[in-house]
C-alpha positions in Angstrom: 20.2 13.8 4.5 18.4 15.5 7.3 14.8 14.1 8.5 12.0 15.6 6.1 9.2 17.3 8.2 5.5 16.0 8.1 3.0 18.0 6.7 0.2 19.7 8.7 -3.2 18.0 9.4 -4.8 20.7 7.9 -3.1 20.6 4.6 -5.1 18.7 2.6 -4.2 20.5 -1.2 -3.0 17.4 -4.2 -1.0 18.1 -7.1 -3.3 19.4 -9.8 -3.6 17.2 -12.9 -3.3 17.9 -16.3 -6.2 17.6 -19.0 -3.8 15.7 -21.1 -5.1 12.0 -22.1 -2.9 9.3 -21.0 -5.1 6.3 -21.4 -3.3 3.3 -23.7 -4.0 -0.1 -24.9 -2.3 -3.1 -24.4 1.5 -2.9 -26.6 1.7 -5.2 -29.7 4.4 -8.1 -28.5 7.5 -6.8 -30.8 7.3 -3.4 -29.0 6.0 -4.7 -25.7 9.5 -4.1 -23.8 10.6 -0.9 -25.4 6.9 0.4 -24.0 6.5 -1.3 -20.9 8.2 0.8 -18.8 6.3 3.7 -19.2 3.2 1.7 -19.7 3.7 0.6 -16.3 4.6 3.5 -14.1 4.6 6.6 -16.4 0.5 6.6 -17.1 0.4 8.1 -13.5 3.6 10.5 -13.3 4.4 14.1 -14.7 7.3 15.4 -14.4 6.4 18.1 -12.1 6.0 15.2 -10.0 9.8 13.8 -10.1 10.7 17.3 -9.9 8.8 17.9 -6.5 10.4 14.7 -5.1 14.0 15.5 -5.6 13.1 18.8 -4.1 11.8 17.4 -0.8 14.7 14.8 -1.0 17.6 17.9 -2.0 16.4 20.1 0.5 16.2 17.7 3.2 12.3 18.2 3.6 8.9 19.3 2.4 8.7 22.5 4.4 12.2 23.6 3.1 11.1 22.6 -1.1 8.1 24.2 0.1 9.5 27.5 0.9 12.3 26.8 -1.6 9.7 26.7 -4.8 7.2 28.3 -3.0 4.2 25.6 -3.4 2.3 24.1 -0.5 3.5 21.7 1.5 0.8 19.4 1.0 1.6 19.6 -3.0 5.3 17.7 -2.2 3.7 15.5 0.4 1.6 14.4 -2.7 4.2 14.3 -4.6 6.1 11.6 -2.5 3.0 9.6 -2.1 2.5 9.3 -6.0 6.0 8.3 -6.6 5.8 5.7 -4.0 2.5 4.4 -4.7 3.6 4.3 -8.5 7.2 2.5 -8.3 6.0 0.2 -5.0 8.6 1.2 -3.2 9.3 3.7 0.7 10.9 7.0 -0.1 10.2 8.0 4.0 9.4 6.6 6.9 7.8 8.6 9.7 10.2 8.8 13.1 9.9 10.9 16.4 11.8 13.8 14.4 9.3 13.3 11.2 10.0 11.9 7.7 12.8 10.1 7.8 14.2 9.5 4.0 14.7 5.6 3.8 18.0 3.7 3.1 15.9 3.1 -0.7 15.5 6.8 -1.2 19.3 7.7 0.0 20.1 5.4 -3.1 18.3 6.6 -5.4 18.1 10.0 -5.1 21.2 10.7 -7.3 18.7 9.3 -10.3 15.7 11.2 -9.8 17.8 14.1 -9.5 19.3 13.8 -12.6 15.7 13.2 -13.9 14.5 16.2 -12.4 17.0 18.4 -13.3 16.6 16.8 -17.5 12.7 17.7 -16.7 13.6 20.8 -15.9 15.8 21.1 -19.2 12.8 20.6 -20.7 10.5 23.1 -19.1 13.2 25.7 -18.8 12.8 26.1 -15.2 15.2 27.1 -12.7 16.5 24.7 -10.0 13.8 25.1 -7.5 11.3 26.0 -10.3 8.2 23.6 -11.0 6.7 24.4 -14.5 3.0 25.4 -14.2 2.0 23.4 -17.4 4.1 20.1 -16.5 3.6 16.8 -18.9 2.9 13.2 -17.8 5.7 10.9 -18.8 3.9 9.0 -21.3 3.3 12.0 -23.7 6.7 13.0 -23.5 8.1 9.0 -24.4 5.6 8.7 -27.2 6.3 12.5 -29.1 9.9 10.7 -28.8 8.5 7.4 -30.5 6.5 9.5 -32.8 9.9 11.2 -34.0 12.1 8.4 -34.3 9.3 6.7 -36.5 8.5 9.6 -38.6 4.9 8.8 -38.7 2.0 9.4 -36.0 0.2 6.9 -37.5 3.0 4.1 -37.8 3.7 4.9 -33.8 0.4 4.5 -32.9 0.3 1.4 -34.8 3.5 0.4 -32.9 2.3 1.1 -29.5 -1.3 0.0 -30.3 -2.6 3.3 -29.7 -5.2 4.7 -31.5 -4.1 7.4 -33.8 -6.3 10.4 -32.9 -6.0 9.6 -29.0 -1.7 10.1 -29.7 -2.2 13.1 -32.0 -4.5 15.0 -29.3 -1.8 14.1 -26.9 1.2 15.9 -29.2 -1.2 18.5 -29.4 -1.6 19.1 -25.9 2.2 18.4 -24.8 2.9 21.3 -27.3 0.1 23.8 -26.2 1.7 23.5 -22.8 5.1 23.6 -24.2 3.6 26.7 -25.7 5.5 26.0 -29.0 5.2 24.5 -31.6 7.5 21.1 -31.4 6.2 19.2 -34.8 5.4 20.3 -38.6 2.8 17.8 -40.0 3.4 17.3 -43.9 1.7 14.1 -46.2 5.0 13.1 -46.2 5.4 12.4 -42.4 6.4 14.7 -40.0 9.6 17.2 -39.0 10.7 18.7 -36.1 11.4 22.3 -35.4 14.7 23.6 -34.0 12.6 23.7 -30.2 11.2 20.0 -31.0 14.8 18.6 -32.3 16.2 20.3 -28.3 13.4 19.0 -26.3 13.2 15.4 -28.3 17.1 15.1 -27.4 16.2 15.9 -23.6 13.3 13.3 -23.9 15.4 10.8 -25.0 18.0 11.4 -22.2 15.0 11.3 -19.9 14.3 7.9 -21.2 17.0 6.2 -20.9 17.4 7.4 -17.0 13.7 6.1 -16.9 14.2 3.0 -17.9 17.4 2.8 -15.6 15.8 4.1 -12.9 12.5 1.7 -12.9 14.9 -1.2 -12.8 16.3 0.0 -10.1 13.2 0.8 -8.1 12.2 -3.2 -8.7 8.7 -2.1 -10.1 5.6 -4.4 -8.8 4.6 -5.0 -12.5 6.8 -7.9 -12.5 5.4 -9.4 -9.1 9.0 -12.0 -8.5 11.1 -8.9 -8.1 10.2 -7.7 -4.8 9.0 -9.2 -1.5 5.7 -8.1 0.5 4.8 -7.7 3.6 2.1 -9.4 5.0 0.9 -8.8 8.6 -1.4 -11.5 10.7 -3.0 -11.1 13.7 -1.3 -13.9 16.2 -2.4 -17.5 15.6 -3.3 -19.8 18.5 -1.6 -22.6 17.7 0.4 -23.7 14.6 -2.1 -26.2 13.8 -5.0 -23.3 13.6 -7.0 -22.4 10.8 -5.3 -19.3 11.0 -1.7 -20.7 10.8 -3.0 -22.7 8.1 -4.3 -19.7 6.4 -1.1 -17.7 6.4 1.0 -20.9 5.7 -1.2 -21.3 1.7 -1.2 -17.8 1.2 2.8 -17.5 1.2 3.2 -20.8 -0.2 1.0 -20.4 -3.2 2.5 -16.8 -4.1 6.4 -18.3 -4.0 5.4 -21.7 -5.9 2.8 -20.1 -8.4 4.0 -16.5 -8.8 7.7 -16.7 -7.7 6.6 -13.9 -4.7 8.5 -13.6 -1.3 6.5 -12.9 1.3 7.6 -11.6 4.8 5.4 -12.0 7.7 4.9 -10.7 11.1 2.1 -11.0 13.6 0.6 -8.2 16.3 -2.4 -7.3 17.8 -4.7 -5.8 15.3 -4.3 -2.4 16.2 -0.5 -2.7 15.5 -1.1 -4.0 12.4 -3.3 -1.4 11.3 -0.7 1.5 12.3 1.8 -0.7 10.1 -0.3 -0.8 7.4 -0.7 3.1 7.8 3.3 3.5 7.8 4.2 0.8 5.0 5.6 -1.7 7.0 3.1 -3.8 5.8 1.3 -4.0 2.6 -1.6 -6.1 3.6 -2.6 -7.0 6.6 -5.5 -10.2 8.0 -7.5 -8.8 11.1 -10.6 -9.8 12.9 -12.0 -6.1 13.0 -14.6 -4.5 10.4 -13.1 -0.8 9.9 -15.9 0.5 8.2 -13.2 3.4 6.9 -13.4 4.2 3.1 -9.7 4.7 3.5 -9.4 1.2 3.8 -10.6 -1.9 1.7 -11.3 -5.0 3.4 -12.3 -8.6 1.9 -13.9 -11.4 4.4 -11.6 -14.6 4.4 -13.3 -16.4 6.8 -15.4 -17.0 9.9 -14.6 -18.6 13.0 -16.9 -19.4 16.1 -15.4 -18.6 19.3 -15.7 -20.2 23.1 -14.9 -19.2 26.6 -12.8 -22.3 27.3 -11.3 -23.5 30.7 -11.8 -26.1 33.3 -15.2 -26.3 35.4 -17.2 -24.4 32.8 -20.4 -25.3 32.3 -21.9 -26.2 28.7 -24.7 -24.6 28.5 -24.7 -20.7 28.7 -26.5 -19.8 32.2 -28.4 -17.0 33.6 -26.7 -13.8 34.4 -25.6 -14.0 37.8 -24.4 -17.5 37.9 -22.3 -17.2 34.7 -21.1 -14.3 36.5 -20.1 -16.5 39.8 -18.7 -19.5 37.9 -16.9 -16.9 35.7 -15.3 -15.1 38.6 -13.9 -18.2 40.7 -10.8 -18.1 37.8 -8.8 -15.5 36.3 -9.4 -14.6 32.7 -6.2 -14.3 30.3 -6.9 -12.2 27.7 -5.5 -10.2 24.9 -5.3 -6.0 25.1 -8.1 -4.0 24.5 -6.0 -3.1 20.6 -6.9 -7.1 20.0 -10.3 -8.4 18.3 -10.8 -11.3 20.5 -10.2 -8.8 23.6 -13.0 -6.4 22.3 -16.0 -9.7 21.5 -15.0 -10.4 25.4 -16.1 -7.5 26.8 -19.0 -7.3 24.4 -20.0 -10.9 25.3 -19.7 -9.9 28.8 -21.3 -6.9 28.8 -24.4 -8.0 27.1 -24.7 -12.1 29.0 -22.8 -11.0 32.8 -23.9 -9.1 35.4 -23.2 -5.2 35.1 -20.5 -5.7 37.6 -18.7 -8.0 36.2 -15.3 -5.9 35.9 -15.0 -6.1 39.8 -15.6 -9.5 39.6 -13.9 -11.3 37.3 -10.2 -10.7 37.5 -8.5 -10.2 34.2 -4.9 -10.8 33.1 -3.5 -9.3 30.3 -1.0 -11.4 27.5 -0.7 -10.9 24.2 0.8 -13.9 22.8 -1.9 -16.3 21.9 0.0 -19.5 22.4 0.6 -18.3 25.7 -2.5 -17.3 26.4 -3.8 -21.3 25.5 -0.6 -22.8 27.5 -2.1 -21.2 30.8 -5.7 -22.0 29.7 -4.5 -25.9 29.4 -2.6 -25.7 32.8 -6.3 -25.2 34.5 -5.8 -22.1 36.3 -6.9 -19.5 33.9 -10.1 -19.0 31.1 -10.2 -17.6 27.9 -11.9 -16.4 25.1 -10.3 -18.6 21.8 -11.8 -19.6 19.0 -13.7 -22.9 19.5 -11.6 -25.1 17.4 -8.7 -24.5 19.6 -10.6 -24.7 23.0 -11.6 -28.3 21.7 -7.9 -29.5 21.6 -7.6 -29.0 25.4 -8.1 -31.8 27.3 -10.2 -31.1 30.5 -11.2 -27.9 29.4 -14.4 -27.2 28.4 -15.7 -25.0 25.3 -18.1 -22.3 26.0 -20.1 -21.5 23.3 -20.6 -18.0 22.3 -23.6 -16.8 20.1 -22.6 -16.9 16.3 -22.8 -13.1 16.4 -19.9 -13.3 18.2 -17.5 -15.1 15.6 -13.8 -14.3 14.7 -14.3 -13.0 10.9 -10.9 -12.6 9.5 -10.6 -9.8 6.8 -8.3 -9.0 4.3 -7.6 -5.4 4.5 -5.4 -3.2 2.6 -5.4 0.5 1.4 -6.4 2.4 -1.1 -3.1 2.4 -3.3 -2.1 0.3 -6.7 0.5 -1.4 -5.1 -1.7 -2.8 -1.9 -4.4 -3.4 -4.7 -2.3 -5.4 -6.7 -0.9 -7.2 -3.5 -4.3 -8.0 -2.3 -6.1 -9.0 -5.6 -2.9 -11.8 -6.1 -3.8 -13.3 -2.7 -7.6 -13.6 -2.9 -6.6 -15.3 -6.5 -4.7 -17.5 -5.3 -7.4 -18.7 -2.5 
């Protein structure tokens, strides 16, 4: 499958969404299962939507569907996005050459194709056709349960809907059908000839479905797939950090039956993972102030310059300056939270010069960073617990304004939100 090209900047066009209703109440228990699938992933999907992704994933990318069925390219970059965001799960991965389809998508793409091409069945479109009145997935699954029960108001009663809510929802499936898919009689209902070859199409689509979401290991049963978790890089094992990380992953595997996988980086890398999907959720010590983003305070953490010969008591200008300059600073890149209160500290307590001054080495590993700081020959800024640890070396307080916050921060998407909301439960 060749790369799939990345939309423009500048398109910014989503998939339009139908007026149908697809709000639902919690199933009954003896019907829970036979619902649940669509309860949990179909609420949010049409089937202009599966048909859009096996277009981008046919074709080999979203410029080529886009010229194929001649929509926008941002409508199949949508598209994609909705079908991951719904099923938890990486269709592409960006790469030098673009969107790269991932080994996940490669195996499933024989299964939304033959969902698309059913959806299509339905809609009576050609092969790189997307019908202009398309219907979310949970219409179509409940004019099915409506059929096989012979009574709208036994099937609501069976998938604890309310009665007028499914009938308006028949009704609109069939005003854009534009025919007429079900006679209403006091003795139940009937299907005409177009209802009896579109119910036999949704039941094929079902059954795919249901095959298809167990597949894609949906998040609604939280065991059946592992997270991704990213930390900025503890100090030491013993840390509060390390200690944070260390709960979270335990409590989700021993309450919730949840594998975690975790990675540490500088913040900055961890954001741009969190932007491509290689991680979920991420802990930072940065306040984004993004809407894109959502972010949850942990916890705060005073920091310290720490080294040997340091005074305790902060100083005037120049002579924090001078005793500041007599050793190297080790510090963390300018992408790193720690890195940026440094500067701030310095630029606000030093002298203006103090970039000539005070020669700076650059490491990213923390641990490092405190094995040179305990050797003698270097400073640091660390947080204070860890600078107390070292013998010899002395802790430099910093003003409280200057604290380490760490902050929960995900995106705006229901799989990150479910990720995120199990973590703070569990804390």
């Amino acid at each position: 499958m060749r790369p799939l090209e990345a939309p423009d900047a500048t398109d910014v066009a989503r998939e339009v969404p139908t007026t149908e209703s697809s709000a639902a109440t919690p199933c009954r228990a003896n019907t829970r299962q036979a619902y649940v699938s669509y309860r949990t992933h179909g609420e949010t999907l049409r089937t202009s939507t599966l048909i859009l992704t096996d277009l981008a994933l046919r074709h080999g990318g979203v410029r080529a569907a886009s010229r194929a069925a001649r929509v926008p390219v941002s409508t199949i970059s949508a598209a994609l996005t909705r079908v991951e965001d719904s099923l938890s799960l990486k269709l592409v991965r960006r790469s030098q050459t673009g969107l790269v389809p991932t080994v996940q998508a490669a195996r499933l793409a024989p299964a939304i194709s033959e969902m698309a091409d059913i959806a299509r069945a339905i809609h009576q479109v050609g092969p790189d056709e997307v019908p202009e009145c398309p219907a979310s997935l949970a219409a179509l699954f409940r004019l099915a349960a409506v059929t096989r029960l012979g009574s709208i108001r036994r099937a609501a009663s069976e998938m604890g809907v309310g009665q007028p809510q499914l009938t308006r929802q028949i009704a609109q499936v069939e005003s854009n059908h534009g025919q007429v898919l079900l006679h209403r009689g006091s003795k139940g209902i009937s299907l005409t000839p177009e209802g009896e070859r579109v119910v036999r199409l949704i039941e094929r689509f079902e059954l795919a479905w249901r095959a298809f979401t167990g597949e894609a290991t949906p998040v609604y049963t939280m065991a059946s797939r592992r997270f991704a978790l990213g930390s900025i890089i503890p100090a030491t094992a013993r840390g509060n950090l390390a200690h944070l990380v260390a709960t979270i992953t335990s409590r989700l595997y021993m309450q919730k039956g949840v594998t975690i996988t975790v990675a540490s980086a500088i913040a900055e890398d961890l954001l741009t993972g969190l932007d491509t999907g290689r991680f979920d959720v991420v802990l930072v010590d940065t306040d984004l102030h993004d809407p894109a983003y959502r972010q949850h305070e942990l916890e705060r953490t005073p920091v310290a310059i720490v080294g040997r010969g340091l005074p305790r008591q902060r100083p005037e200008q120049e002579e924090l300056t001078e005793i500041l300059a007599r050793k190297p600073f080790v510090l963390q890149s300018r992408r790193s939270g720690l890195r940026q209160r440094a500067e701030s500290f310095l630029n606000r307590y030093a002298t203006p010069d103090w970039r000539s001054r005070i020669p700076v080495v650059e490491v990213d590993s923390l641990p490092v960073i405190v094995n040179m700081v305990a050797g003698g020959e270097y400073r640091s800024l660390l947080p204070r617990s860890v600078g107390k640890t070292l013998s010899e070396c002395v802790a430099l307080d910093l003003p409280s304004e200057f604290d380490q916050f760490l902050q929960l921060t995900w995106k705006r998407s229901p799989k990150a939100e479910r990720f995120a909301q199990e973590i703070l439960s569990g804390l």
